[in-house]
TORLOMAR-77419 format. One record per residue (C-alpha): y, x, z; residue number from 0; chain. Coordinates in pm, 1 decimal. Each point is the difference from the previous one (the first is absolute). Example, Ala and Ser with C-alpha at 12.3 -4.5 7.8 and 13.67 -1.06 7.14 Angstrom:
# TORLOMAR-77419
[[-450.0, 1230.0, 780.0], 0, "A"]
[[344.0, 137.0, -66.0], 1, "A"]
//
This chain:
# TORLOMAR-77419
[[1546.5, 89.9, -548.5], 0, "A"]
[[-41.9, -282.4, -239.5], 1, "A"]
[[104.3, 142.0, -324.7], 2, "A"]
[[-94.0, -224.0, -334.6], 3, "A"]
[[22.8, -312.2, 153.2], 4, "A"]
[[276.2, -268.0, -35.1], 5, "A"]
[[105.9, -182.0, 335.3], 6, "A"]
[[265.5, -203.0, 166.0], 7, "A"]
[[251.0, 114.3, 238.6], 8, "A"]
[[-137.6, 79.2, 327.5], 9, "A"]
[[-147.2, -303.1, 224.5], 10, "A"]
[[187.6, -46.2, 306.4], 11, "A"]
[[38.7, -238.4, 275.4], 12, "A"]
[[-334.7, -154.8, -37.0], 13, "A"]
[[-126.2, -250.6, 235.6], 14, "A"]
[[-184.3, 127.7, 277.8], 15, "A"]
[[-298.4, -216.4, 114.3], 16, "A"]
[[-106.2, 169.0, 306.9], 17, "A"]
[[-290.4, 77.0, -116.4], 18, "A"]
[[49.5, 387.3, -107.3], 19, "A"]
[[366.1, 188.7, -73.8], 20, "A"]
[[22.9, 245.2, -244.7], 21, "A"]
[[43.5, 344.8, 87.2], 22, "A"]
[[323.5, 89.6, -171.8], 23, "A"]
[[16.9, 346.5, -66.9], 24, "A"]
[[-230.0, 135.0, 238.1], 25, "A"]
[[-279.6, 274.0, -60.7], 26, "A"]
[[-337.0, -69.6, -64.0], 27, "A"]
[[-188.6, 56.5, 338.8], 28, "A"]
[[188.1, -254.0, 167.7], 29, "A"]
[[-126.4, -335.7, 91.7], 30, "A"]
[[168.0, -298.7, -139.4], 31, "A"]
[[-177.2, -332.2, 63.9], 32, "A"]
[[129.3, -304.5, 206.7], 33, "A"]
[[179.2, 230.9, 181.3], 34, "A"]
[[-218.6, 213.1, 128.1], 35, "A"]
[[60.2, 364.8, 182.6], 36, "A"]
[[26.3, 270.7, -178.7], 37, "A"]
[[-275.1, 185.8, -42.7], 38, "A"]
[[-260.9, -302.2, -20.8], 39, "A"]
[[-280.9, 250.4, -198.1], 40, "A"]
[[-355.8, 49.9, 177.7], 41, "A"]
[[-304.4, 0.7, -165.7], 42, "A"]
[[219.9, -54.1, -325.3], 43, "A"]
[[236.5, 294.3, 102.2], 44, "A"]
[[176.0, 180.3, -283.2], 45, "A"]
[[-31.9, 346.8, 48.0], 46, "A"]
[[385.4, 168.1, -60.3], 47, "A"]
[[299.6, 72.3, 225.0], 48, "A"]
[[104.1, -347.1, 76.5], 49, "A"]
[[317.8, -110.2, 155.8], 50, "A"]
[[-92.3, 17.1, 349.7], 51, "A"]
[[-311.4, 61.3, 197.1], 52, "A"]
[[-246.8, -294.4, -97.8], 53, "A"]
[[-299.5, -174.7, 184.2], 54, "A"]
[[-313.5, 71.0, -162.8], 55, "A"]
[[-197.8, -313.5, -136.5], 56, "A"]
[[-234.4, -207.1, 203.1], 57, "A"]
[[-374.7, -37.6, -42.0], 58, "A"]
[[-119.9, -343.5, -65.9], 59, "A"]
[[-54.4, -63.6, 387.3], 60, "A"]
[[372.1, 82.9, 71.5], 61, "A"]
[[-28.9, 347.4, 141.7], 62, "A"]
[[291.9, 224.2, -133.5], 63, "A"]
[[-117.3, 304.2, -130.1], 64, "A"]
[[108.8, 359.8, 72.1], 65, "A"]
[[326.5, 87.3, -226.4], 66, "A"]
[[-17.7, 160.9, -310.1], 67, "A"]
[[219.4, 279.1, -83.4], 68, "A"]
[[211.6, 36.1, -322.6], 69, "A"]
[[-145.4, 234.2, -310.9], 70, "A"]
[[320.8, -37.2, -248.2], 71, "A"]
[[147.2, -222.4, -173.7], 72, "A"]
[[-232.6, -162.3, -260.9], 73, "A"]
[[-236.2, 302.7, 22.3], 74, "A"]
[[-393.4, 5.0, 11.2], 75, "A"]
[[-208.6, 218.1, 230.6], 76, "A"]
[[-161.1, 258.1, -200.3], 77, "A"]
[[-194.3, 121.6, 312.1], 78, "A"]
[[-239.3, -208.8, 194.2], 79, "A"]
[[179.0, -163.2, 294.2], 80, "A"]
[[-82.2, 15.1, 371.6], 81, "A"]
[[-236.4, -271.2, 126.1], 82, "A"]
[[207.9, -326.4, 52.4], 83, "A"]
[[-5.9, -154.7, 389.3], 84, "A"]
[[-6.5, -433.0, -167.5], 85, "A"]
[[-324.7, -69.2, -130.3], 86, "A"]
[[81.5, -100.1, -315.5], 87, "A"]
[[-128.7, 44.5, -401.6], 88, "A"]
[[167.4, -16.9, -361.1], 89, "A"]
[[-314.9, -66.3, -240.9], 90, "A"]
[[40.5, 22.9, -366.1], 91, "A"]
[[-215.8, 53.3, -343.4], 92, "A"]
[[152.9, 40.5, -346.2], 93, "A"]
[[159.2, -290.6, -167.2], 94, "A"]
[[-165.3, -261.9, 268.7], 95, "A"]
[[-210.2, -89.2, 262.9], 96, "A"]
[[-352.5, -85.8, -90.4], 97, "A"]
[[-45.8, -415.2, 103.5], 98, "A"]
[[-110.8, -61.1, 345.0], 99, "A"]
[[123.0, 331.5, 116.7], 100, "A"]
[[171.8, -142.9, 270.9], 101, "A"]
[[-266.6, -289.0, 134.4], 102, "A"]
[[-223.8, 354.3, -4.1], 103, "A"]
[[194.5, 175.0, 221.4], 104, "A"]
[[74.2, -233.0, 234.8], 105, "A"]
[[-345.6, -4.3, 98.2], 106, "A"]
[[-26.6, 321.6, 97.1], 107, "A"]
[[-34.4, 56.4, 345.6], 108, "A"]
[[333.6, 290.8, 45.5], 109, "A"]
[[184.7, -216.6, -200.0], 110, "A"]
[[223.5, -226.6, 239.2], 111, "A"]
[[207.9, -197.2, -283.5], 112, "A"]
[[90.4, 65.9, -375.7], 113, "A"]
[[228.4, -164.5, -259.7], 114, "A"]
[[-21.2, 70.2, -389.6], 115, "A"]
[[315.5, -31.7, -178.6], 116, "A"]
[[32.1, -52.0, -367.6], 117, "A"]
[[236.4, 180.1, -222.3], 118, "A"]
[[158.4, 1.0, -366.9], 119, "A"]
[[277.0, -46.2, -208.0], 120, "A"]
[[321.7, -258.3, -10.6], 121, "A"]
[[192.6, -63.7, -274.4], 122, "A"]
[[327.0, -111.9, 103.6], 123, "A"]
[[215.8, -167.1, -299.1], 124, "A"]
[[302.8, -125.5, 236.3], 125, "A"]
[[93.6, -24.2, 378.0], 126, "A"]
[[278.8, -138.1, 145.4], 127, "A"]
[[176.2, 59.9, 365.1], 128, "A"]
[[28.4, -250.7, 306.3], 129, "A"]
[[292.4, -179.0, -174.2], 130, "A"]
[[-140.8, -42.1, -378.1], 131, "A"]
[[144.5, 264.0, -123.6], 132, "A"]
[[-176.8, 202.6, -296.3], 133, "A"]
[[-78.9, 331.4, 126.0], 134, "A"]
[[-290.7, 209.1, -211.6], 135, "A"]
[[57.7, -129.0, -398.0], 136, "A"]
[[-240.5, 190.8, -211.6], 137, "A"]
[[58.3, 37.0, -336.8], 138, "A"]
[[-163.6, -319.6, -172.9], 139, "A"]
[[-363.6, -1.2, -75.6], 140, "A"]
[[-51.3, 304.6, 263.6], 141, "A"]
[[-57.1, -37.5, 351.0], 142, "A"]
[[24.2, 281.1, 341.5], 143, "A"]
[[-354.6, 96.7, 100.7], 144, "A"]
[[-42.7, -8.7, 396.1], 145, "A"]
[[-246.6, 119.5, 206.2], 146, "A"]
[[-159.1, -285.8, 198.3], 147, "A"]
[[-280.7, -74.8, 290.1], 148, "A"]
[[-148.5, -306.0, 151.5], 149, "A"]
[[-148.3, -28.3, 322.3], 150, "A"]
[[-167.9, -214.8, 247.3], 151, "A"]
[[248.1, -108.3, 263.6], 152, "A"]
[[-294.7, -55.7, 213.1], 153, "A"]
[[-158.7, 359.9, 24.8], 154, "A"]
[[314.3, 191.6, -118.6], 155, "A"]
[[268.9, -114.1, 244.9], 156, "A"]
[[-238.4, 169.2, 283.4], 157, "A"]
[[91.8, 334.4, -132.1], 158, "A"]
[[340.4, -67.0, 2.4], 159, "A"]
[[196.5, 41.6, 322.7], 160, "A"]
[[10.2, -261.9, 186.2], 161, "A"]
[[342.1, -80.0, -33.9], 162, "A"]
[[-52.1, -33.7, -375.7], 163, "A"]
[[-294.0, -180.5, -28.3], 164, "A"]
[[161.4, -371.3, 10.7], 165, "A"]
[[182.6, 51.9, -341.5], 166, "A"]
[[-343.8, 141.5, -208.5], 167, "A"]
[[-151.4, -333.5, 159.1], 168, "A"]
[[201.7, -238.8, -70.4], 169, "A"]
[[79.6, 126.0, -400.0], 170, "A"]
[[-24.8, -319.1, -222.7], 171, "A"]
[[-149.7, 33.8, -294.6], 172, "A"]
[[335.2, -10.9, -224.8], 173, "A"]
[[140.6, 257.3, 243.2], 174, "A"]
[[38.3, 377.6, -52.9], 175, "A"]
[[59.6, 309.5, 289.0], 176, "A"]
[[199.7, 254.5, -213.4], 177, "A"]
[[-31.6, 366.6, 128.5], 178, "A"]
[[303.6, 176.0, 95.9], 179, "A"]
[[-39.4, 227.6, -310.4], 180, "A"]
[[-27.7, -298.6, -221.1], 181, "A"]
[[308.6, -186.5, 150.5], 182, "A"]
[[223.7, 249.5, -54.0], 183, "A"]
[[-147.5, 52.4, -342.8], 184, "A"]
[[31.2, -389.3, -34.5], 185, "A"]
[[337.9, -41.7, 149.1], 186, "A"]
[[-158.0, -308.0, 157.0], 187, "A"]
[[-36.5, -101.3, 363.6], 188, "A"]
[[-155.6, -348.7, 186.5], 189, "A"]
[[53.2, -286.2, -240.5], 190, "A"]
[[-0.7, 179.6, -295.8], 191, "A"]
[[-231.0, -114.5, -269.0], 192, "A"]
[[-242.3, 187.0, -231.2], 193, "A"]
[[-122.5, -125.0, -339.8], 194, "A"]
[[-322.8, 125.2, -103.2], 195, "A"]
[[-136.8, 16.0, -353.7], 196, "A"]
[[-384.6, -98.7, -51.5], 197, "A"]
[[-198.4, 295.4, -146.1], 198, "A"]
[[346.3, 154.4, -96.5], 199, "A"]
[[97.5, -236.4, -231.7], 200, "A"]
[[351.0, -194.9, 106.0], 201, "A"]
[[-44.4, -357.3, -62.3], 202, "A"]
[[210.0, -318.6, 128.0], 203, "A"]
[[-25.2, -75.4, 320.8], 204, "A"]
[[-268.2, 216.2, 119.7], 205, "A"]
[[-24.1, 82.4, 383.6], 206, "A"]
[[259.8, 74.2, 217.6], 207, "A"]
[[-35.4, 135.3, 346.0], 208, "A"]
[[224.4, -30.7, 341.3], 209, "A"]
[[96.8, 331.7, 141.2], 210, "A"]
[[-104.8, -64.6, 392.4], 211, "A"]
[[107.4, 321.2, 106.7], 212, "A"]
[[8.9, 398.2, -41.6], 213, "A"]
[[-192.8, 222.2, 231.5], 214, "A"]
[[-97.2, 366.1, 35.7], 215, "A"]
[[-164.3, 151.2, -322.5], 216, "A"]
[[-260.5, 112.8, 285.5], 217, "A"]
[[-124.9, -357.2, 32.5], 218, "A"]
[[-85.5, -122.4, -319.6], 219, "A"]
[[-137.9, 362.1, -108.2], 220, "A"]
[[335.3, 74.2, -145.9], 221, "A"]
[[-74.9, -246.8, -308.5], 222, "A"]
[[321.5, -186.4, -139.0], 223, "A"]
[[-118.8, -354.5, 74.1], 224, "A"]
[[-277.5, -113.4, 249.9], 225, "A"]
[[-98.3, -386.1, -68.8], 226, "A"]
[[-290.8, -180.5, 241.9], 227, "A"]
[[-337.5, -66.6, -123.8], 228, "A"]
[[63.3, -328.5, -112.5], 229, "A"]
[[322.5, 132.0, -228.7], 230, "A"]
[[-190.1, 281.0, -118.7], 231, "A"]
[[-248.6, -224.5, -183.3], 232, "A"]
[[297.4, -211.9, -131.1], 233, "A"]
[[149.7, 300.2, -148.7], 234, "A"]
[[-332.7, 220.4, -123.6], 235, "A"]
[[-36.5, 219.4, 282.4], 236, "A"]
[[-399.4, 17.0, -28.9], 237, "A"]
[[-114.8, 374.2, 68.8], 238, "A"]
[[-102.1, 105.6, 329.3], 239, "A"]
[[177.9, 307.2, 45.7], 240, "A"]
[[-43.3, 148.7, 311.3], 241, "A"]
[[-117.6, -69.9, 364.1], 242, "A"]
[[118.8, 52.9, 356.3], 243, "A"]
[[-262.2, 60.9, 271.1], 244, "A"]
[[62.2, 10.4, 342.6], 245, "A"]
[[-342.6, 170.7, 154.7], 246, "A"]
[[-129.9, 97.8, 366.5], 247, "A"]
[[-173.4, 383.2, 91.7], 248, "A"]
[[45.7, 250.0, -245.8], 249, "A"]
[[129.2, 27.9, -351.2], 250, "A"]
[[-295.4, 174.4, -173.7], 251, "A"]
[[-223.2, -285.4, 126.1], 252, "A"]
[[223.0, -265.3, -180.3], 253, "A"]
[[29.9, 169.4, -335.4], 254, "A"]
[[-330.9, 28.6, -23.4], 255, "A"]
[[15.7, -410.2, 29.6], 256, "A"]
[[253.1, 4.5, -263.1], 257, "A"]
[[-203.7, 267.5, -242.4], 258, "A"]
[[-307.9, -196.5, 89.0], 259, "A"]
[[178.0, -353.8, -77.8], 260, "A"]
[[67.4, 126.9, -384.5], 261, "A"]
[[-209.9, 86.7, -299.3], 262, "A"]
[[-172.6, 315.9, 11.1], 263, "A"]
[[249.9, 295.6, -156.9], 264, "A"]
[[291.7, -230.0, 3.7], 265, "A"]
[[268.2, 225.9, 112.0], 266, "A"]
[[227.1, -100.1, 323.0], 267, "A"]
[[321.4, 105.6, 175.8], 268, "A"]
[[17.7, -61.0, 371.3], 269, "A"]
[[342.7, 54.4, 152.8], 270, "A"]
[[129.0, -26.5, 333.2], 271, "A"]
[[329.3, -9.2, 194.1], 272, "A"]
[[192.7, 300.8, -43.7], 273, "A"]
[[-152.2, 106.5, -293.4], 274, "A"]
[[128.6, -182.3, -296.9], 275, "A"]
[[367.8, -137.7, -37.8], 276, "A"]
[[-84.7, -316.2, -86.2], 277, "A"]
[[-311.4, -218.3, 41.5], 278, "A"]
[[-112.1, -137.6, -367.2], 279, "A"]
[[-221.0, 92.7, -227.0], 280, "A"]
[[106.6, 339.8, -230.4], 281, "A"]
[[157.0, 91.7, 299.4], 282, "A"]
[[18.8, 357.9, -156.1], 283, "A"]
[[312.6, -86.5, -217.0], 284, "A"]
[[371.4, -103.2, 49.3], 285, "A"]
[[9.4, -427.8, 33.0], 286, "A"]
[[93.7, -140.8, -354.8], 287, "A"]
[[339.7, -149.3, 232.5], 288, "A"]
[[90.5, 373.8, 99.1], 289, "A"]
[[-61.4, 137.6, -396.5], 290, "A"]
[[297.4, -275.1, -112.2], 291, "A"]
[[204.7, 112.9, 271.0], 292, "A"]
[[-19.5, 384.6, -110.8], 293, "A"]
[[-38.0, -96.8, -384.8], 294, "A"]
[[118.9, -314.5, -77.4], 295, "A"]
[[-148.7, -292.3, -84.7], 296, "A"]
[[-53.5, -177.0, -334.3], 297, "A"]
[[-105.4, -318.2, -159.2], 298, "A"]
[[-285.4, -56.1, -222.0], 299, "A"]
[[-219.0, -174.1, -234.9], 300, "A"]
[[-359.2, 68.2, -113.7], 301, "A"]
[[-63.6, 155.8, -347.8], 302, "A"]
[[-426.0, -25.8, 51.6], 303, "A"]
[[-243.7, 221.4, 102.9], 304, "A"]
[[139.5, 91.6, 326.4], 305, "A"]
[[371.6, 116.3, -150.0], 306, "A"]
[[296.7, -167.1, 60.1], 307, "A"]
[[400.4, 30.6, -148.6], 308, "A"]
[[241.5, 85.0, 230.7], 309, "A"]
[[320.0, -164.4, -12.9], 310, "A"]
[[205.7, 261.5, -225.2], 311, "A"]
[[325.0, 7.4, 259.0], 312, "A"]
[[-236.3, 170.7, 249.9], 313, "A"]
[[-152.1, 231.0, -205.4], 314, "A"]
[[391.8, 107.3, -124.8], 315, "A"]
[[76.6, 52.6, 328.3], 316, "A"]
[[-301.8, 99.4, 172.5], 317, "A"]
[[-133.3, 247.8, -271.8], 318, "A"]
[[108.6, 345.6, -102.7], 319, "A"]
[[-170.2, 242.4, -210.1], 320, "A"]
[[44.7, 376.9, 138.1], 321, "A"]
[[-89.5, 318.8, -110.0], 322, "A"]
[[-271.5, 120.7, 272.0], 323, "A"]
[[-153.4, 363.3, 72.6], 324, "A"]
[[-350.4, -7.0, -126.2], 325, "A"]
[[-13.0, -324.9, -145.2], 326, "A"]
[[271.8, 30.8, -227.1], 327, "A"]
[[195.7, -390.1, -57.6], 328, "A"]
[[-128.1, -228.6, 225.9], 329, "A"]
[[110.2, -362.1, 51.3], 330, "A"]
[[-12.3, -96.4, 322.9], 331, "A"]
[[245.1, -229.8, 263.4], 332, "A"]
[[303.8, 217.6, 43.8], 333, "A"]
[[-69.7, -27.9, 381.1], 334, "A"]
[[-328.4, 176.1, -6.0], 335, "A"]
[[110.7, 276.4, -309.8], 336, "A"]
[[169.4, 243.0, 236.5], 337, "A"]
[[-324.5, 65.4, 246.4], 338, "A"]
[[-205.7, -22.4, -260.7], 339, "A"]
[[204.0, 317.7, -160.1], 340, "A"]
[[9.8, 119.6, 304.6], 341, "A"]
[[-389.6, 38.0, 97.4], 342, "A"]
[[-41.5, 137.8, -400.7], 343, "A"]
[[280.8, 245.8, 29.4], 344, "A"]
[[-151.8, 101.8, 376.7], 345, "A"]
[[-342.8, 41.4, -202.6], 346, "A"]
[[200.0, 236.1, -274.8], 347, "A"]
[[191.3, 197.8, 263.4], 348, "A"]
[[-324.0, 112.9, 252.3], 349, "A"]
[[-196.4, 56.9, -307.3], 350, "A"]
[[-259.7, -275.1, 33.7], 351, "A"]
[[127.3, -148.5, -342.9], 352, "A"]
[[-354.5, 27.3, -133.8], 353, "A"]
[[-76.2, -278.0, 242.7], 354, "A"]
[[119.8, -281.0, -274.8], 355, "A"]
[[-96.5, -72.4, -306.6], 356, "A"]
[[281.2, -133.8, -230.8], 357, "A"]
[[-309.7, -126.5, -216.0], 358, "A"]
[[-118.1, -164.3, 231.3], 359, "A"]
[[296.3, -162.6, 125.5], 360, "A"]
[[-60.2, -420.0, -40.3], 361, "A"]
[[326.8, -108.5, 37.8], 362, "A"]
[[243.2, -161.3, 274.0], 363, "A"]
[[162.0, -352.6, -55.1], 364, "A"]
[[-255.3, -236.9, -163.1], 365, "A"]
[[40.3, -347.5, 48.0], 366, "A"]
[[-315.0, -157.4, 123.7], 367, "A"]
[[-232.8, -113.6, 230.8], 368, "A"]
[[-206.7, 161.9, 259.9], 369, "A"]
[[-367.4, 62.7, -93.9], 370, "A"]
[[-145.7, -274.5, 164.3], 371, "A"]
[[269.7, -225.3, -157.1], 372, "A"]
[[75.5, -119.1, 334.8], 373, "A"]
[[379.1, 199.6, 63.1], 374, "A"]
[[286.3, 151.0, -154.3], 375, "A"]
[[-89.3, 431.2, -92.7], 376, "A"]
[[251.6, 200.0, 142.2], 377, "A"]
[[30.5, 146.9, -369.8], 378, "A"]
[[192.3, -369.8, -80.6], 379, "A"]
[[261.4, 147.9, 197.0], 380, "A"]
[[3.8, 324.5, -134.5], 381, "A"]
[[-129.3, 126.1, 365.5], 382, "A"]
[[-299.9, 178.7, -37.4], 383, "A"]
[[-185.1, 306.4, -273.7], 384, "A"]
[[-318.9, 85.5, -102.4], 385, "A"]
[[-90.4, 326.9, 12.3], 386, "A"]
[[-260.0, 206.7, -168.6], 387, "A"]
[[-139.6, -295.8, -92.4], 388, "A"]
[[-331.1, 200.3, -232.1], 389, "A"]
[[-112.8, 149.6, 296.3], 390, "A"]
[[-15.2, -316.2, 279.7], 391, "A"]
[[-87.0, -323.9, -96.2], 392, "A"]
[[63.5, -269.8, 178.7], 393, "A"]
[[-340.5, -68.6, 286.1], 394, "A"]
[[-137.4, 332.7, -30.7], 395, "A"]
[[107.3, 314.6, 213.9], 396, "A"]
[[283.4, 155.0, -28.7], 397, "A"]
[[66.8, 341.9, -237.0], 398, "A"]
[[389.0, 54.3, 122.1], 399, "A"]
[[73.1, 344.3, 161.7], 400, "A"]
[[145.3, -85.8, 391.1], 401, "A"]
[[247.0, 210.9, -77.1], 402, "A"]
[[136.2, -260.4, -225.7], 403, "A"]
[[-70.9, -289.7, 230.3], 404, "A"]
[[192.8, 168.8, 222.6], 405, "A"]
[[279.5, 57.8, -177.0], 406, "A"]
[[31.4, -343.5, -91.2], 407, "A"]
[[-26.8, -120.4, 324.4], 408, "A"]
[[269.9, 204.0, 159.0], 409, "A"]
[[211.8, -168.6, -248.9], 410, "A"]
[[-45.5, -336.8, 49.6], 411, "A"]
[[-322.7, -108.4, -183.4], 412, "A"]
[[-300.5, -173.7, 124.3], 413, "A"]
[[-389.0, 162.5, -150.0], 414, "A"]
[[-195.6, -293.2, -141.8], 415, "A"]
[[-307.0, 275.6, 98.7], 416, "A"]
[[-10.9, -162.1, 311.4], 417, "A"]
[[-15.8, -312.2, -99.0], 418, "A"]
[[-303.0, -272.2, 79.6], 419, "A"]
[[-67.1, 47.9, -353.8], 420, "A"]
[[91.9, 349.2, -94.3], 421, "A"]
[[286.9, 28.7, -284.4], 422, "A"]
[[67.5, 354.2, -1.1], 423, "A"]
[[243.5, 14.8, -291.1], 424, "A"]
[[210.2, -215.4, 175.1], 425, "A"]
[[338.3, 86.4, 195.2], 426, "A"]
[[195.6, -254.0, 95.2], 427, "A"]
[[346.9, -23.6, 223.7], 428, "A"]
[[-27.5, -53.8, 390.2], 429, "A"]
[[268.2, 163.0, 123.1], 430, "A"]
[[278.4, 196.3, -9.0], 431, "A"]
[[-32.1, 386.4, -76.1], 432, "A"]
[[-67.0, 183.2, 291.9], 433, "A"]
[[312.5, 228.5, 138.4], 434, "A"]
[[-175.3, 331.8, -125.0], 435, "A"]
[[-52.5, -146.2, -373.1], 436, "A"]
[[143.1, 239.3, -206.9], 437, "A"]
//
């Protein structure tokens, strides 16, 4: 769903290098890198019903590890997962990595091998397919943000499988991997061409990037582009945002070389195979690629102090303002309105209506950026409510009734409660509704 955004016709019949192929129409969950099998996924696996039965990911030495099994299609665990057989950690703190995290850890003796990747925003102001052809045209002065990583081909590729490993090595700097989210997003396959803006702002010339190839969202931590060290720095990709460990003997003994290895009180999420969709940091929320699939996506330009405009065709078609039990007129994306009228009208009908505070209802579509500054909030697509807002500030314990939690939940919404840093107000989309909503 690209709504908002002015484009050519579709690219087609691009060259194909060799390198990667495109994986027209296919789901995400399947593998799609220099022709590789299906189901190339490991220690990287995504975590939903995928095509066919898929290999789980090697560890960094090359042994495969023991199959995960599907949880739903773009769905969280909201219950602690069974112990995972591959020996293998997702490390991150709130908005980055404190410096020398990594160099740290690697000296610890459970710790086998470790790569940090860095994360942060794109700002795409043009692309064009295989051919030359103009593909994404935002309106002028705005540009597309994209989620983006960079990592170090030489410590990343060994928690790749093995078969994928030569194509994260070899990425020149000018050259881009495109998740399989992203490409279909991008209508763009090998060859195509991205334009990037510099902090945002599109300017002649600027910096264009080769698209090598498109691979499994589960292998670039389902971000929209992954660039190599080397292209990171070209393009701004600076903050360390999370680390992969791979670690001997037992898992308590290696957190407590990752807790040790940070400040004192600096709060940490360790993940591992199995229990988290997608390895990345705020791996509690639906990837920004998977959000503009369900929502659309728009273009932008910054207004200061962490707002932005929206280009106005998006917001025409992406917007609607409904009349919603308990809240009363809400304006929210006209995908999200009917489960969020749904949970409220759930509330109204089992009594629980108390639960909700129309006072202290903050709103759904506000165009801006995430607290830290460093992503897109889920409330720029009209995706995501604040609830009782008085009553649970954002870092502090939460004063929501579970009965409400729940209740959003079943219909869709992930609990920022249970978030690194607690935001219990918050409900944003994850999901569809449950079969029982309602």
């Amino acid at each position: 769903m690209t709504a908002g955004r002015r484009r050519a016709a579709p690219a087609g019949g691009g060259r194909r290098d060799g390198r990667a192929a495109l994986a027209g129409g296919a789901r995400p969950g399947v593998a799609a890198l220099l022709g590789l099998a299906l189901g190339a996924g490991a220690t990287l696996a995504l975590q939903r019903p995928p095509d066919r039965p898929t290999a789980a990911p090697a560890a960094p030495d090359g042994t495969p590890a023991a199959a995960t099994s599907a949880a739903g299609a773009a769905s969280l665990p909201t219950r602690p997962a069974a112990a995972p057989a591959d020996r293998v950690l997702l490390a991150w703190t709130p908005g980055r990595l404190p410096a020398g995290l990594g160099r740290r850890l690697r000296r610890a003796p459970a710790v086998r091998a470790v790569t940090v990747v860095k994360g942060g925003r794109l700002d795409l102001a043009g692309s064009t397919d295989a051919d030359g052809r103009a593909v994404d045209r935002p309106p002028r002065g705005m540009t597309v943000p994209l989620e983006a990583i960079a990592f170090d081909p030489s410590t990343y590729a060994g928690f790749l499988p093995a078969s994928a490993r030569a194509a994260f090595r070899r990425l020149a700097p000018t050259e881009a991997l495109l998740g399989a989210t992203s490409a279909r997003l991008r209508r763009l396959g090998p060859g195509g061409r991205l334009h990037v803006a510099s902090g945002g702002r599109v300017r002649p010339g600027g910096r264009w990037l080769t698209v090598a190839g498109v691979v499994d969202d589960a292998l670039v931590g389902a971000a929209e582009v992954a660039v190599s060290g080397g292209g990171g720095r070209a393009v701004g990709l600076t903050r360390d945002r999370y680390a992969l460990l791979a670690y001997r003997g037992r898992r308590a003994a290696v957190a407590e070389a990752v807790r040790r290895a940070l400040p004192a009180g600096l709060p940490v999420r360790l993940r591992g195979p199995g229990e988290t969709p997608f390895f990345r940091a705020g791996d509690a929320v639906l990837p920004q690629a998977m959000v503009k699939e369900r929502f659309g996506e728009f273009a932008w330009r910054p207004a200061g102090g962490g707002d932005f405009v929206q280009d106005p065709a998006w917001r025409a078609t992406g917007l609607a303002t409904g009349q919603v039990p308990l809240l009363g007129r809400v304006r929210c994306n006209r995908a999200l309105l009917p489960a969020l009228a749904g949970a409220m009208r759930e509330l109204q009908q089992r009594n629980l209506a108390g639960l909700v505070d129309p006072a202290g209802f903050a709103g759904c579509w506000n165009s801006r950026l995430t607290r830290s500054g460093g992503g897109v909030s889920r409330h720029a697509w009209g995706a995501a409510v604040d609830l009782n807002v008085a009553g649970n500030p954002t870092g502090l314990a939460s004063a929501q009734d579970r009965r409400l939690v729940e209740v959003m939940e079943r219909w869709g919404f992930t609990w920022g409660g249970r978030w690194l840093v607690p935001d219990p107000a918050h409900f944003e989309y994850l999901r569809p509704p449950d079969s029982a909503a309602g």
